[in-house]
Structures are given as structure tokens and as C-alpha cells.
TORKOL-4160 file (C-alpha; in steps of 0.2 Angstrom, whole numbers, padded with zeros to 4 digits, m for minus):
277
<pt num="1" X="m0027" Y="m0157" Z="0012"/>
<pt num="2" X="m0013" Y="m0152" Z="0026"/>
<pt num="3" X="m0011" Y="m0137" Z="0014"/>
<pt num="4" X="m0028" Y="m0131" Z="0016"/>
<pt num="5" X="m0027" Y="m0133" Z="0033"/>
<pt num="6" X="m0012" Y="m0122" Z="0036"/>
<pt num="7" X="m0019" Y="m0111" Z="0026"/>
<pt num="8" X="m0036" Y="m0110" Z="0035"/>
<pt num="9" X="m0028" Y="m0108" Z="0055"/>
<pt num="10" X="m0014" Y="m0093" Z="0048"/>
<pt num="11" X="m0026" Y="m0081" Z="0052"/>
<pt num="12" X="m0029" Y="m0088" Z="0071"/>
<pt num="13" X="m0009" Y="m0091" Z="0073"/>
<pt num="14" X="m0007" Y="m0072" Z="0068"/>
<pt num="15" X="m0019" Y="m0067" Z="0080"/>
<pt num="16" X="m0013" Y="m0076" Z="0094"/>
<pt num="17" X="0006" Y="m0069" Z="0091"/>
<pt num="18" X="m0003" Y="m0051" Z="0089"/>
<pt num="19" X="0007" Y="m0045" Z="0103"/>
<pt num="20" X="0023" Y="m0052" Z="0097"/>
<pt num="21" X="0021" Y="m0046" Z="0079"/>
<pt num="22" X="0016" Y="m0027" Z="0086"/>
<pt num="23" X="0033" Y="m0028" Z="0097"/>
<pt num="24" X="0043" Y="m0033" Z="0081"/>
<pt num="25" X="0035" Y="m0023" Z="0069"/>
<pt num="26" X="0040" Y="m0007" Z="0082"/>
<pt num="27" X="0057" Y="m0014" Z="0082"/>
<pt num="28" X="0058" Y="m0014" Z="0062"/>
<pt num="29" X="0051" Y="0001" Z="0060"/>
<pt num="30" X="0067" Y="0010" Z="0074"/>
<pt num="31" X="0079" Y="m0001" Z="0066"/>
<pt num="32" X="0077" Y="0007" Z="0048"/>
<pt num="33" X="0086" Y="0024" Z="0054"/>
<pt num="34" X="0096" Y="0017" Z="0068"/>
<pt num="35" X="0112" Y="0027" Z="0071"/>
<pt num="36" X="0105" Y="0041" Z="0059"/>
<pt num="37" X="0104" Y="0056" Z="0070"/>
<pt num="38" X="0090" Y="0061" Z="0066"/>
<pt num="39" X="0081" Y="0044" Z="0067"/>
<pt num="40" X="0064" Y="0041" Z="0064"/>
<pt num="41" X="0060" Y="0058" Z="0058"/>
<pt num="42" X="0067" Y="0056" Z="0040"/>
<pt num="43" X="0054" Y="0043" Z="0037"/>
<pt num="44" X="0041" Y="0059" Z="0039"/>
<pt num="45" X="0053" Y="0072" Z="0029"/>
<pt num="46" X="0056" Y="0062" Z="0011"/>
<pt num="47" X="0036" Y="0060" Z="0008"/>
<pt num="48" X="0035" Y="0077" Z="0012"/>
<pt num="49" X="0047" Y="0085" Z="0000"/>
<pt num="50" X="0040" Y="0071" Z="m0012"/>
<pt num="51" X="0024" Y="0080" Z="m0014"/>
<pt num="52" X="0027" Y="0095" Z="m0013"/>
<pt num="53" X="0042" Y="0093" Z="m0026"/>
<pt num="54" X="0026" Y="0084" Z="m0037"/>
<pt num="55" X="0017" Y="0098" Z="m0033"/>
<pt num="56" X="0029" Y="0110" Z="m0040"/>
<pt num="57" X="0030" Y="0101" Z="m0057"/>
<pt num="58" X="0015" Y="0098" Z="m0058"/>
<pt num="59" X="0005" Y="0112" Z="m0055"/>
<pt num="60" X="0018" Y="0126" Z="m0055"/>
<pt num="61" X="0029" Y="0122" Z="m0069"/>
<pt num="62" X="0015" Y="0111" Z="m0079"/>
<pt num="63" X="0000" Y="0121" Z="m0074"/>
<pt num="64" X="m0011" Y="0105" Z="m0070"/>
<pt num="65" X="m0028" Y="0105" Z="m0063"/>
<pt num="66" X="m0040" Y="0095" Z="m0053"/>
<pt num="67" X="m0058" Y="0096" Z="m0052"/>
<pt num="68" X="m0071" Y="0090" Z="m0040"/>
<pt num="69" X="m0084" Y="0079" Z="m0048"/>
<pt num="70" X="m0101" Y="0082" Z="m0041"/>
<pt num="71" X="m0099" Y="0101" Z="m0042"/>
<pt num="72" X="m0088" Y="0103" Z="m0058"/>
<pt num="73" X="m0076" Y="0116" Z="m0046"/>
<pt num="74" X="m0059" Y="0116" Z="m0045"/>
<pt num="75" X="m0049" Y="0110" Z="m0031"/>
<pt num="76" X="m0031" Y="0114" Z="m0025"/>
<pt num="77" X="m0020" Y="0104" Z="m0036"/>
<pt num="78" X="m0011" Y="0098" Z="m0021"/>
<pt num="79" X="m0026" Y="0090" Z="m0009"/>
<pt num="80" X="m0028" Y="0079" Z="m0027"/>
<pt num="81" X="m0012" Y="0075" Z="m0025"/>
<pt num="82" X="m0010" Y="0069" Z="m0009"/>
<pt num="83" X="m0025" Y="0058" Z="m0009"/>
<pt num="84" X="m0015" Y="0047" Z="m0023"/>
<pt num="85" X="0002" Y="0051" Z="m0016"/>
<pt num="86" X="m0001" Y="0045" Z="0002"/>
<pt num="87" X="m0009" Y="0029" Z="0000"/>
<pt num="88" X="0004" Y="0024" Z="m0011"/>
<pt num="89" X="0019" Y="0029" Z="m0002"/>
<pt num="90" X="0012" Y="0015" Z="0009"/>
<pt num="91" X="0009" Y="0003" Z="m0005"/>
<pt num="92" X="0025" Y="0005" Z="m0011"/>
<pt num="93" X="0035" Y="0006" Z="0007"/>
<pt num="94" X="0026" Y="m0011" Z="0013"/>
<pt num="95" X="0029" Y="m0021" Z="m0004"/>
<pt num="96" X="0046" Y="m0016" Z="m0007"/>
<pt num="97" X="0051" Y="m0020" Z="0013"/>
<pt num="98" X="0042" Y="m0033" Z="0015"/>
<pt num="99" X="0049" Y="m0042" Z="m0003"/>
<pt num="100" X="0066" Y="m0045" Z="0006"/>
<pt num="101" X="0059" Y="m0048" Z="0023"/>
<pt num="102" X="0064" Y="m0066" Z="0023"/>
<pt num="103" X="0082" Y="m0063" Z="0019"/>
<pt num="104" X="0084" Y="m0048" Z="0029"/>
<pt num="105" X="0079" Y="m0059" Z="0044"/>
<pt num="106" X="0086" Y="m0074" Z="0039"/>
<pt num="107" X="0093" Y="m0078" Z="0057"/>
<pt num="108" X="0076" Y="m0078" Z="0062"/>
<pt num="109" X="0070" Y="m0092" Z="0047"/>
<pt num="110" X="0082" Y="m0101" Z="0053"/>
<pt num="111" X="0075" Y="m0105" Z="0070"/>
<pt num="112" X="0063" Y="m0120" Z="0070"/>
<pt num="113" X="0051" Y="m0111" Z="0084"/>
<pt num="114" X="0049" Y="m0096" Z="0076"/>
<pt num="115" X="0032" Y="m0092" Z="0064"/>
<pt num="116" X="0038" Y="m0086" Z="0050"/>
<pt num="117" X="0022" Y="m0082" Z="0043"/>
<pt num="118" X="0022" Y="m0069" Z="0054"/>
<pt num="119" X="0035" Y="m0058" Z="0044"/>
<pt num="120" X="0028" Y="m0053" Z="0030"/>
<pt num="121" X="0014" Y="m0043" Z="0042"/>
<pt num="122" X="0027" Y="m0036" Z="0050"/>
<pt num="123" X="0034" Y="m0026" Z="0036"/>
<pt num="124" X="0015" Y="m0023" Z="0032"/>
<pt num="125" X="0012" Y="m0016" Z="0049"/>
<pt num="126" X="0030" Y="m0007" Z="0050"/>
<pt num="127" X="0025" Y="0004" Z="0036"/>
<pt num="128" X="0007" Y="0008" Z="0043"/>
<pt num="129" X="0017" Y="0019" Z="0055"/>
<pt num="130" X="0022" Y="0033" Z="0043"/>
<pt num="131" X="0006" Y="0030" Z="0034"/>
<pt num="132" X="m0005" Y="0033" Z="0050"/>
<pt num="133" X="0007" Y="0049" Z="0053"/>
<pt num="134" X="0004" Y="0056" Z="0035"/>
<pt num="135" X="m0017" Y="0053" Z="0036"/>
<pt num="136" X="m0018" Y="0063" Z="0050"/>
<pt num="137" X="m0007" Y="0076" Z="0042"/>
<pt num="138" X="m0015" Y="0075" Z="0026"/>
<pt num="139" X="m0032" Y="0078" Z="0034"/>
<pt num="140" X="m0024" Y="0093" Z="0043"/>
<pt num="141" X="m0020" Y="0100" Z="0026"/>
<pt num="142" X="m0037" Y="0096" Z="0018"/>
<pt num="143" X="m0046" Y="0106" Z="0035"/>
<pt num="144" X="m0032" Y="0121" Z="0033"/>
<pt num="145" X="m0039" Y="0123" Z="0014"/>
<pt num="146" X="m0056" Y="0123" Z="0018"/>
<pt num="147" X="m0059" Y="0106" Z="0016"/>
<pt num="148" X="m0065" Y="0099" Z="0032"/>
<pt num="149" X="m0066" Y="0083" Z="0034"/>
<pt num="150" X="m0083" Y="0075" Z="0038"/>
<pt num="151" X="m0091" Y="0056" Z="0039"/>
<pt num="152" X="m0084" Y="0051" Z="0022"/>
<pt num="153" X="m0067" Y="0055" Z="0027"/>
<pt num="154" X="m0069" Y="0040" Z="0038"/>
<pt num="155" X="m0069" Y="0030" Z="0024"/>
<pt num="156" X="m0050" Y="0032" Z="0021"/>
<pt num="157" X="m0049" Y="0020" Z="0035"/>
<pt num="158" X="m0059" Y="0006" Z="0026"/>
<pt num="159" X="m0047" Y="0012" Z="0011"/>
<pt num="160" X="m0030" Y="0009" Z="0022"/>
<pt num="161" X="m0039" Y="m0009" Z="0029"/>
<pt num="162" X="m0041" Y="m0013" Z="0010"/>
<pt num="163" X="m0024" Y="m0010" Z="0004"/>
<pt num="164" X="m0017" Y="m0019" Z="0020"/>
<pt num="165" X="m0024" Y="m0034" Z="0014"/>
<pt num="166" X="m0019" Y="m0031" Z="m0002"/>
<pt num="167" X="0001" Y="m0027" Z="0001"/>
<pt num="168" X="m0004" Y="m0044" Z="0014"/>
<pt num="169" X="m0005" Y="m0054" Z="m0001"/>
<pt num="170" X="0007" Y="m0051" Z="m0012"/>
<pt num="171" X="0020" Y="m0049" Z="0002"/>
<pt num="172" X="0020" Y="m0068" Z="0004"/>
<pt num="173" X="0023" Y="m0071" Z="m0013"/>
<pt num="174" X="0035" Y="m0060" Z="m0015"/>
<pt num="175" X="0043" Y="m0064" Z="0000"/>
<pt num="176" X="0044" Y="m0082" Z="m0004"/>
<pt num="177" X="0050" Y="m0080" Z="m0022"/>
<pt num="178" X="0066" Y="m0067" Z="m0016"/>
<pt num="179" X="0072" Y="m0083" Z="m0004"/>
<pt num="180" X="0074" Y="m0093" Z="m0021"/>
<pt num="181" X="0076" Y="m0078" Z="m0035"/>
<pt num="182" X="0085" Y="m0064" Z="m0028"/>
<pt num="183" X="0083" Y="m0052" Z="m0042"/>
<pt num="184" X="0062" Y="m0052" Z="m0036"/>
<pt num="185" X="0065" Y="m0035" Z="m0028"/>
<pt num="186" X="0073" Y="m0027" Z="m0043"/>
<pt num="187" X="0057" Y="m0034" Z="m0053"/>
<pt num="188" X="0044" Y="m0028" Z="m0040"/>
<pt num="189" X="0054" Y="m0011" Z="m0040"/>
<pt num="190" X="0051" Y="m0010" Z="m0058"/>
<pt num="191" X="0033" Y="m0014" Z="m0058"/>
<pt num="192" X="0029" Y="m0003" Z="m0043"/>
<pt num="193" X="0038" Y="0012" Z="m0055"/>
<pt num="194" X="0027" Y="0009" Z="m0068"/>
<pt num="195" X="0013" Y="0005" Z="m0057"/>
<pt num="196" X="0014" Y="0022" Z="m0052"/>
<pt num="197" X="0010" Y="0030" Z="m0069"/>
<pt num="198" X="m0003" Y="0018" Z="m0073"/>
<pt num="199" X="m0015" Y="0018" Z="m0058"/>
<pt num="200" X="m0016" Y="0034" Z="m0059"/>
<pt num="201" X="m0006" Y="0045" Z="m0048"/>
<pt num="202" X="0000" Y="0062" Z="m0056"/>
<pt num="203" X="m0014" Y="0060" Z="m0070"/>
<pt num="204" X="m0033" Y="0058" Z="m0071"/>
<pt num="205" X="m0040" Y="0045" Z="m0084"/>
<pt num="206" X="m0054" Y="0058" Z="m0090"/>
<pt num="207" X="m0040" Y="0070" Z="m0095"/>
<pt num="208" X="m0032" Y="0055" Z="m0107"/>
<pt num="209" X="m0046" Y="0058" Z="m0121"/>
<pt num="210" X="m0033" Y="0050" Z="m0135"/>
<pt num="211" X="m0035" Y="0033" Z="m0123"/>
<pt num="212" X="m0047" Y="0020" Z="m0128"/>
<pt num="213" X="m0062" Y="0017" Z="m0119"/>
<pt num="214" X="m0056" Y="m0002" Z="m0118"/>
<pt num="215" X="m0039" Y="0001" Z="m0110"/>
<pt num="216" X="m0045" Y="0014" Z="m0099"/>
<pt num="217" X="m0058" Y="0000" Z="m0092"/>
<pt num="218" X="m0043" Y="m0011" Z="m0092"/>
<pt num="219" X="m0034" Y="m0001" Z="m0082"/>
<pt num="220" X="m0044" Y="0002" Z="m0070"/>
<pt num="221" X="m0044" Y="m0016" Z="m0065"/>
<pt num="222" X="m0029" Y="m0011" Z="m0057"/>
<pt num="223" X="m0033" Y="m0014" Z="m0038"/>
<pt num="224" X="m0023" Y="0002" Z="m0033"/>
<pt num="225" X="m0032" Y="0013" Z="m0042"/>
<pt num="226" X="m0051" Y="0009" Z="m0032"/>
<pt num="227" X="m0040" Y="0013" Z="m0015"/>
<pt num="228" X="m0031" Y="0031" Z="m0024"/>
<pt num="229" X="m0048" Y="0035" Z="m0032"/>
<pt num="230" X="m0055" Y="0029" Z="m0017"/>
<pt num="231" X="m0045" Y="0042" Z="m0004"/>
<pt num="232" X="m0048" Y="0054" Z="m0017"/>
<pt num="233" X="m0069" Y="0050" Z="m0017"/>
<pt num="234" X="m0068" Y="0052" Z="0001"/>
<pt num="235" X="m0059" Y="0067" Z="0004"/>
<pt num="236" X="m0065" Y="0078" Z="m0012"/>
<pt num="237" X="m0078" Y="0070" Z="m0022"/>
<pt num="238" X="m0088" Y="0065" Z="m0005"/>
<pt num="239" X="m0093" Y="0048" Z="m0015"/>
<pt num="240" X="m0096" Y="0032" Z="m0002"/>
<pt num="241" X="m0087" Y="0017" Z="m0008"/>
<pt num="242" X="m0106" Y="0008" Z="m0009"/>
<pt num="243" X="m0109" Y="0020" Z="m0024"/>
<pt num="244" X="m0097" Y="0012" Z="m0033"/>
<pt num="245" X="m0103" Y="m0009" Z="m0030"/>
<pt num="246" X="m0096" Y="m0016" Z="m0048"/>
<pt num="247" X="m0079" Y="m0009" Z="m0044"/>
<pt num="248" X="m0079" Y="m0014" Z="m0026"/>
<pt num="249" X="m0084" Y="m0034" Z="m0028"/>
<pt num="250" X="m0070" Y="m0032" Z="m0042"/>
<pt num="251" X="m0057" Y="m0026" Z="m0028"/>
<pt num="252" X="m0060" Y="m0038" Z="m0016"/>
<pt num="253" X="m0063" Y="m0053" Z="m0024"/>
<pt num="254" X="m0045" Y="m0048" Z="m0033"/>
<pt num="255" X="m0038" Y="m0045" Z="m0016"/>
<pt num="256" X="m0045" Y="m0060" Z="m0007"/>
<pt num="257" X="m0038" Y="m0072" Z="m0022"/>
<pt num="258" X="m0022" Y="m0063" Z="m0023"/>
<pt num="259" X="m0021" Y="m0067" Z="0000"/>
<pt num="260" X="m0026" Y="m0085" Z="m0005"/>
<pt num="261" X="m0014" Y="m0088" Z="m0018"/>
<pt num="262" X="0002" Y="m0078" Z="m0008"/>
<pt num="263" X="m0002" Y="m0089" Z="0005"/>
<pt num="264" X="m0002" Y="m0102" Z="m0005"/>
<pt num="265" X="0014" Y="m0100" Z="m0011"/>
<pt num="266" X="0023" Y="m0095" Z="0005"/>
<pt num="267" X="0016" Y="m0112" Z="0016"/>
<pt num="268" X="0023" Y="m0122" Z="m0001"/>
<pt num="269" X="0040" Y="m0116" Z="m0003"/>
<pt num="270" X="0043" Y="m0113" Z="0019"/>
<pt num="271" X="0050" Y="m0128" Z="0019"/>
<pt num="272" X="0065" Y="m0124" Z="0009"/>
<pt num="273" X="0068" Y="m0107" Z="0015"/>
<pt num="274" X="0081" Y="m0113" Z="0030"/>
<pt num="275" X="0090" Y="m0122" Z="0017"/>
<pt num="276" X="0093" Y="m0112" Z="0005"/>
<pt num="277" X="0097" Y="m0096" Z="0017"/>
């Protein structure tokens, strides 16, 4: 019961430390390139030469396509790209920080007064700086290849809001786990590498005709792939996120149970965290 309780005023404690938690978050954020001399600019300058060294491979050397679904058209392999690369560089950036949050500010555990709940949103909200940075550039790159953004690109922000929850939760899980299983980062690093190929990124599902109609379905139960397909409807397809219900109550009832249970799990093993760090 005191569990549940806990559980239910963790959104109310994060709100009223909102100030707090956007102060820390902009410190994290500074402190990842500290003493680098060019600082916060190389956060920008590896996505960028991510995709267009994807792009490259992809379309250059492997001659891929993409093609918009209402119209049957082809697009530019590269808009395609980024509307899958994007979101995911945040995915991967939040999960993989926010994994070793606890350890990495172990001082701060350590304090009796501080909220600790509140790290894991830090890293979340850390890494929501570069992604804010590459949706504007992305949608200056869609405008500049004729693809100008209209209502529907405003659903990107619905799709950034959804995958912040989603990070949210299993932040806290993993987060928690690391303080007691170390190696919890090397898993997720693995899982977020193959996560890549199965959402899909670099690959359509309709292009996989050797693919069984059953795993196909299966794996687009992957919560990532309704935000990449998502970002992708928005910006090309011009599909609204309403036209697709079945796959949307799939999403958040996946997202809101995976936010229940990683809260679950941090709130249970706290306790132990100054002990064991």
C-alpha cells in the first residue's frame, strides 16, 4: 500500500522539482563535452555524419529506395532516413545515459535529501537537447527538398512526447538494475543494436517479402517502430496517428505499463541503492 502511494505522488514530486530538474538536466547535458574544445557542438556533428554516412551506403553504394505510400512516388532516400534515424538517436542517447545514471551520480544517491527519482528524467530530458536541435534541422532539410512541412508535421511532437514516456520507463528499470548488475549497460547496448535493425531503421517491412506475415506482425509490436513509422507518416506519408487506432492503443497501453512497472521496480530497490554504492 505504501508502494502504491509512492508510486501515485512521483509524478507531483517531479513537477514541483521541475525547476531543479531543468537546471540539472542543462548541467548534464554541458558536462558530457566539458574540456573538449569544441564542447557542445560535437553532440550535433556525430548524428550528422551518422546519416549521411547511412545514406551513402545505403542509397549510393546499395542503390536503395523509399516510396511514399498514398501517391506510390518516390521520395529522397535520405528524408526516409532521417525520419527513422532521428528519433532514435534519441532513444538510443536517453536509455544508454540514463542506464548508468544512478552510478554516475552516485554522490548525489548518497544524500538522504535529495530525490532521486528525479535522475532518471534528467538523462531523459538531457538528451531532448540534441533531439529538439536535429527536428528543427530535419524539418529544414524536408522544406529545402520540397517537402514542406504542414499540420501533420506537428505530430512529430506527439511522437517525441511518446517516446519520452517510453525511454521514462524503462530508464527506471534499468537504472535501478545497473546499481545491483553492472554489466545492465553492456546488455541494453546490445539490445539497443539489434533493436536497431528490427524496428526498422535502414529497412522497410514491405520490402522483406521472404518474411512471414506472423513475424512481421510480431515485430511491429515493437513500441519504436509506431514513433519511427510515426515521424515517417507525419513528415511523408502525411498519415495522422488517429488513422492508425489498433496500433496506437497498442503503444500506450505498452508504454503506460512499461512506466508502471519501471517505477515499480526503482521505488522497491531505492532503498538499497546508498548501500550498495
Amino acid at each position: 500500500m505504501a508502494e502504491k502511494k509512492k508510486n501515485a505522488s512521483l509524478p507531483a514530486r517531479l513537477i514541483g522539482s521541475r525547476k531543479l530538474i531543468a537546471s540539472l538536466a542543462k548541467n548534464d547535458f554541458k558536462k558530457k563535452f566539458a574540456g573538449s574544445y569544441f564542447g557542445v557542438v560535437w553532440a550535433f556533428v556525430q548524428p550528422v555524419i551518422t546519416v549521411l554516412l547511412y545514406w551513402f551506403v545505403f542509397e549510393k553504394a546499395l542503390n536503395q529506395r523509399a516510396g511514399d505510400l498514398r501517391t506510390g512516388m518516390e521520395v529522397p532516400f535520405v528524408l526516409w532516413l532521417m525520419g527513422g534515424l532521428v528519433p532514435w538517436f534519441y532513444f538510443q542517447e536517453a536509455l544508454n545515459g540514463g542506464t548508468g545514471v544512478l552510478v554516475e551520480y552516485s554522490y548525489l544517491v548518497k544524500k538522504v535529501v535529495f530525490q532521486i527519482e528525479m535522475l532518471p528524467v534528467i538523462k531523459v530530458i538531457s538528451a531532448l537537447f540534441t533531439h529538439l536541435f536535429f527536428l528543427g534541422f530535419m524539418l529544414v532539410v524536408f522544406a529545402a527538398m520540397g517537402y514542406t512541412p504542414d499540420l501533420y508535421a506537428l505530430q512529430a511532437v506527439y511522437y517525441s512526447f511518446c517516446m519520452a514516456l517510453l525511454v521514462t520507463g524503462l530508464v527506471y528499470a534499468t537504472s535501478a538494475v545497473t546499481v545491483f548488475f553492472r554489466d545492465m549497460k553492456e546488455v541494453v547496448a546490445i539490445i539497443l543494436q539489434i533493436g536497431m535493425w528490427a524496428t526498422p531503421i535502414m529497412w522497410t517491412f514491405e520490402s522483406m517479402q521472404s518474411i512471414p506475415a506472423w513475424a512481421l506482425a510480431l515485430l511491429k509490436l515493437n513500441p519504436m517502430y509506431y514513433v519511427t513509422a510515426g515521424y515517417r507518416d507525419a513528415l511523408i506519408h502525411k498519415i495522422g496517428f488517429w488513422e492508425h487506432p489498433g496500433l496506437t492503443a497498442w503503444f500506450w497501453g505498452i508504454t503506460l505499463f512499461l512506466l508502471w512497472l519501471g517505477v515499480s521496480v526503482f521505488q522497491r530497490l531505492r532503498v538499497h541503492f546508498a548501500d550498495v554504492l
